[in-house]
VONUVO-159734 format. One record per residue: x, y, z of N, C-alpha, C in turn; residue number from 0. Coordinates in steps of 0.1 Angstrom, whole numbers, plus 5000, padded with zeros to 4 digits. Layout:
BEGIN
> X | Y | Z | X | Y | Z | X | Y | Z | NUM
...
This chain:
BEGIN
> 8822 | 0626 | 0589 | 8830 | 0626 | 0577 | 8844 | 0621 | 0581 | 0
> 8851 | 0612 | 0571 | 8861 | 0605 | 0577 | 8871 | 0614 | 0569 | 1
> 8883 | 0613 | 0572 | 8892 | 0619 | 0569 | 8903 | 0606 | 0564 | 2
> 8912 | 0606 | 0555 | 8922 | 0600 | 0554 | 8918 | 0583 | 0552 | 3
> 8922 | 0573 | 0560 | 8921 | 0562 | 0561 | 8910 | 0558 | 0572 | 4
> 8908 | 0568 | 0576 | 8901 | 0568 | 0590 | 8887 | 0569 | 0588 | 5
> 8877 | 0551 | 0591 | 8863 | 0554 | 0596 | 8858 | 0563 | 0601 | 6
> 8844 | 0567 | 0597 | 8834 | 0573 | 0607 | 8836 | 0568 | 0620 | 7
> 8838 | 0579 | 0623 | 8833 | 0579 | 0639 | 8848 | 0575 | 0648 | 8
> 8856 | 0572 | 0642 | 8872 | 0569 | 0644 | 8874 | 0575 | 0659 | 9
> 8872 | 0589 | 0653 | 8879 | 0598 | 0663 | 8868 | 0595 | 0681 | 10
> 8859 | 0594 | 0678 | 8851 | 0593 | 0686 | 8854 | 0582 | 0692 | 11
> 8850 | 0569 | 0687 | 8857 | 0558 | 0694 | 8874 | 0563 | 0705 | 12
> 8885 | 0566 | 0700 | 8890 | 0566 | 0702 | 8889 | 0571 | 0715 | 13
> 8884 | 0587 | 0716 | 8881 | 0590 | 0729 | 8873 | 0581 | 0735 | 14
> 8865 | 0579 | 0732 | 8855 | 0569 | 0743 | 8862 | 0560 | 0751 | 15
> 8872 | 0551 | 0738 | 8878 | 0544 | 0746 | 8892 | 0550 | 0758 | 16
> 8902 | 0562 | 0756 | 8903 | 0567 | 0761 | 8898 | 0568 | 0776 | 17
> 8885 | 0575 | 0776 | 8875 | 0576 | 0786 | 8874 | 0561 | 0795 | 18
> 8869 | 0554 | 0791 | 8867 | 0545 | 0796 | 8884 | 0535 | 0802 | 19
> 8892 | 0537 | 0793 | 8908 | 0534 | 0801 | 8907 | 0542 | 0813 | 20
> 8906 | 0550 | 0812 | 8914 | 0564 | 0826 | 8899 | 0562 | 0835 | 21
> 8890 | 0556 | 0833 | 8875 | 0555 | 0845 | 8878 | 0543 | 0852 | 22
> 8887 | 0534 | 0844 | 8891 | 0516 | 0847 | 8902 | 0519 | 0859 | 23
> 8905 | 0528 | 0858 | 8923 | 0531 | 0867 | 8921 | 0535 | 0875 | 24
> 8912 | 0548 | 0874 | 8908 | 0551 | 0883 | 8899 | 0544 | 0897 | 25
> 8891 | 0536 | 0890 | 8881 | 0525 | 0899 | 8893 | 0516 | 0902 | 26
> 8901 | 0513 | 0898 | 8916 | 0502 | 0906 | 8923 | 0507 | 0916 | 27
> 8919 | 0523 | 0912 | 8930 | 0529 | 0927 | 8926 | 0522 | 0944 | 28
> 8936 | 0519 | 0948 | 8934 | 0510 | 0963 | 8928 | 0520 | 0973 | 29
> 8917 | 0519 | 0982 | 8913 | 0523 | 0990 | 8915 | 0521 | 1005 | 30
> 8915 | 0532 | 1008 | 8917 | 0527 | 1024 | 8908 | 0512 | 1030 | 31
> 8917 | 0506 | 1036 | 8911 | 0496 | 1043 | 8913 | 0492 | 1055 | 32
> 8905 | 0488 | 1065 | 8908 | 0489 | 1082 | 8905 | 0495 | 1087 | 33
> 8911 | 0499 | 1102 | 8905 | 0509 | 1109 | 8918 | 0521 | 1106 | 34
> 8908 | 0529 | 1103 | 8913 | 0546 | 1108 | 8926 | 0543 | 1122 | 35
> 8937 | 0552 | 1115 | 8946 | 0559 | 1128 | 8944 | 0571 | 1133 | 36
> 8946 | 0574 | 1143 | 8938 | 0587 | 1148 | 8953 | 0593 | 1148 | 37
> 8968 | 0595 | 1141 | 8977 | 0598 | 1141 | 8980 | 0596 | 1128 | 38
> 8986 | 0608 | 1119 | 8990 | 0609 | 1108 | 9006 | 0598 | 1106 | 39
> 9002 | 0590 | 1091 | 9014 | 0579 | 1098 | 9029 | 0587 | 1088 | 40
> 9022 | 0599 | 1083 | 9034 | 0609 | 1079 | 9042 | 0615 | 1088 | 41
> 9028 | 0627 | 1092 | 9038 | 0639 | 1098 | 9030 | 0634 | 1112 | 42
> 9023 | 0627 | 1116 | 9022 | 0626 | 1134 | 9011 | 0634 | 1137 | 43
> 9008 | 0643 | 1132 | 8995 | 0652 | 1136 | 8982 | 0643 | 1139 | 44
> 8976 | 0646 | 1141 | 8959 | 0641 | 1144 | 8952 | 0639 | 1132 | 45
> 8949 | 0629 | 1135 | 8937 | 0630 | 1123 | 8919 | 0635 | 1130 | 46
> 8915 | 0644 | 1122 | 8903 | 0647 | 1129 | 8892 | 0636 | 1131 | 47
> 8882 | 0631 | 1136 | 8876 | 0621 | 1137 | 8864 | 0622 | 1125 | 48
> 8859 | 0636 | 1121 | 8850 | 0637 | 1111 | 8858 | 0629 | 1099 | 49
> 8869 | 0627 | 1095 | 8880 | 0625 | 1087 | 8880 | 0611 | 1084 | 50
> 8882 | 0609 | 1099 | 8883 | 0594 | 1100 | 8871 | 0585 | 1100 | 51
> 8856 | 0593 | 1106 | 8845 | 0590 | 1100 | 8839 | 0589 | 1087 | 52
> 8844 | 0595 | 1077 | 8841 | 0599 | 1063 | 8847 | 0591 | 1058 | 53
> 8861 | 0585 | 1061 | 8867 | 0572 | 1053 | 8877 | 0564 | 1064 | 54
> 8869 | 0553 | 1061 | 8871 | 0544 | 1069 | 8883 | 0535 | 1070 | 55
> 8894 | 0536 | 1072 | 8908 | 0529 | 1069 | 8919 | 0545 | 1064 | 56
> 8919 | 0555 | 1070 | 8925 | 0569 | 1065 | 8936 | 0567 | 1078 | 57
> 8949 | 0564 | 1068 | 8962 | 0570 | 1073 | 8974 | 0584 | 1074 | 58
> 8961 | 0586 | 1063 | 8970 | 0604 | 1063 | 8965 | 0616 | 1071 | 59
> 8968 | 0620 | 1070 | 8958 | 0640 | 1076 | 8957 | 0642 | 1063 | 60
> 8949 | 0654 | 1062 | 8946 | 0661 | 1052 | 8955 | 0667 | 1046 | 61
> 8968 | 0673 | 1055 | 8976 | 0680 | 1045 | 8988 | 0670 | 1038 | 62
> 8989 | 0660 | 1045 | 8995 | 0653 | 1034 | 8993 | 0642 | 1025 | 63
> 8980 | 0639 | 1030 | 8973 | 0631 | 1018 | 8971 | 0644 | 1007 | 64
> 8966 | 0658 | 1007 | 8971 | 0664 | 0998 | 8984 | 0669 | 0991 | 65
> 8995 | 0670 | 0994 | 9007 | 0664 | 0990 | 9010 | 0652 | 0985 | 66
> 9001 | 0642 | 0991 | 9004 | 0631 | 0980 | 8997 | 0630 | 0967 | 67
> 8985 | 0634 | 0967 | 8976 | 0635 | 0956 | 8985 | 0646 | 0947 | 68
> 8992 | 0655 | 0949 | 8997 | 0668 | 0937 | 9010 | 0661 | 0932 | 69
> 9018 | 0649 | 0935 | 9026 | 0646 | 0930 | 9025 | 0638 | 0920 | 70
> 9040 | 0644 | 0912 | 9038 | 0637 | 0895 | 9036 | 0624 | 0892 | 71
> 9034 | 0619 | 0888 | 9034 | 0606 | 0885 | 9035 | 0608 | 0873 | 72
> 9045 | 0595 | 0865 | 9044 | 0593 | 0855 | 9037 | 0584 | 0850 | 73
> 9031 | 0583 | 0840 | 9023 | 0571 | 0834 | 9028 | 0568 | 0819 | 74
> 9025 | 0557 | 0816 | 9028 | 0549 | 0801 | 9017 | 0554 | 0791 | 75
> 9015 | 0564 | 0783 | 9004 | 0567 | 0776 | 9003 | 0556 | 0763 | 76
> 8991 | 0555 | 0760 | 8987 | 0545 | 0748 | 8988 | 0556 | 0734 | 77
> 8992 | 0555 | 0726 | 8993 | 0559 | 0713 | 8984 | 0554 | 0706 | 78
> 8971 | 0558 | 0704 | 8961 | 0551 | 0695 | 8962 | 0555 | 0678 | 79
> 8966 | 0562 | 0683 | 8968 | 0566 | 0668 | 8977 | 0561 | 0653 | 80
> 8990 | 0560 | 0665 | 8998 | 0552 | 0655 | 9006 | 0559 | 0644 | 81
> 9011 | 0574 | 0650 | 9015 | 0583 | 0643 | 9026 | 0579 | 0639 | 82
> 9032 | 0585 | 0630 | 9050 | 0582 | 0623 | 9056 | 0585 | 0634 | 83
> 9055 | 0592 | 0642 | 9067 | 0595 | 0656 | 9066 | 0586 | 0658 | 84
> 9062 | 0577 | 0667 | 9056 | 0565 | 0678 | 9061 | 0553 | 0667 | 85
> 9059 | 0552 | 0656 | 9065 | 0541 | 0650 | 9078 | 0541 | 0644 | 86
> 9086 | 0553 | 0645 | 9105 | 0555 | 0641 | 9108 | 0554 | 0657 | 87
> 9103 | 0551 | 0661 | 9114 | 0549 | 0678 | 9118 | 0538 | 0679 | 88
């Protein structure tokens, strides 16, 4: 059932495509490449070798490759919608 101006299935597309944006960004994130450091190139610690065997080109230790993953990042959101907010700016 469409509502307003809005095709069947509108809403659905939308997420999908959503979905499929944020799977695309994800698949672009840069991966380790090279050899493994056996020294964290943050804090200096060790990197364990199971670590460095599991991913091949790993510059961080664990605890600060998790500190890097929890930080904010901002991103440019897409407005698919096209609401009156997003169009008075």
């Amino acid at each position: 059932m469409a509502g307003g101006w809005a095709q069947d299935g509108a809403v659905n597309e939308q997420i999908e495509a959503s979905i499929q944006d944020e799977l695309a960004r994800l698949k672009a994130r840069a991966q380790p490449v090279g050899e493994s450091l056996t020294e964290c190139a943050e804090c200096g610690e060790p990197i364990p070798e199971a670590r460095r065997r599991a991913l091949p080109g790993v510059k961080l230790c664990i605890e600060c490759q998790n500190a890097r993953d929890h930080r904010f990042r901002a991103r440019a959101g897409i407005n698919r919608r096209g609401s009156k907010d997003s169009q008075l700016k």
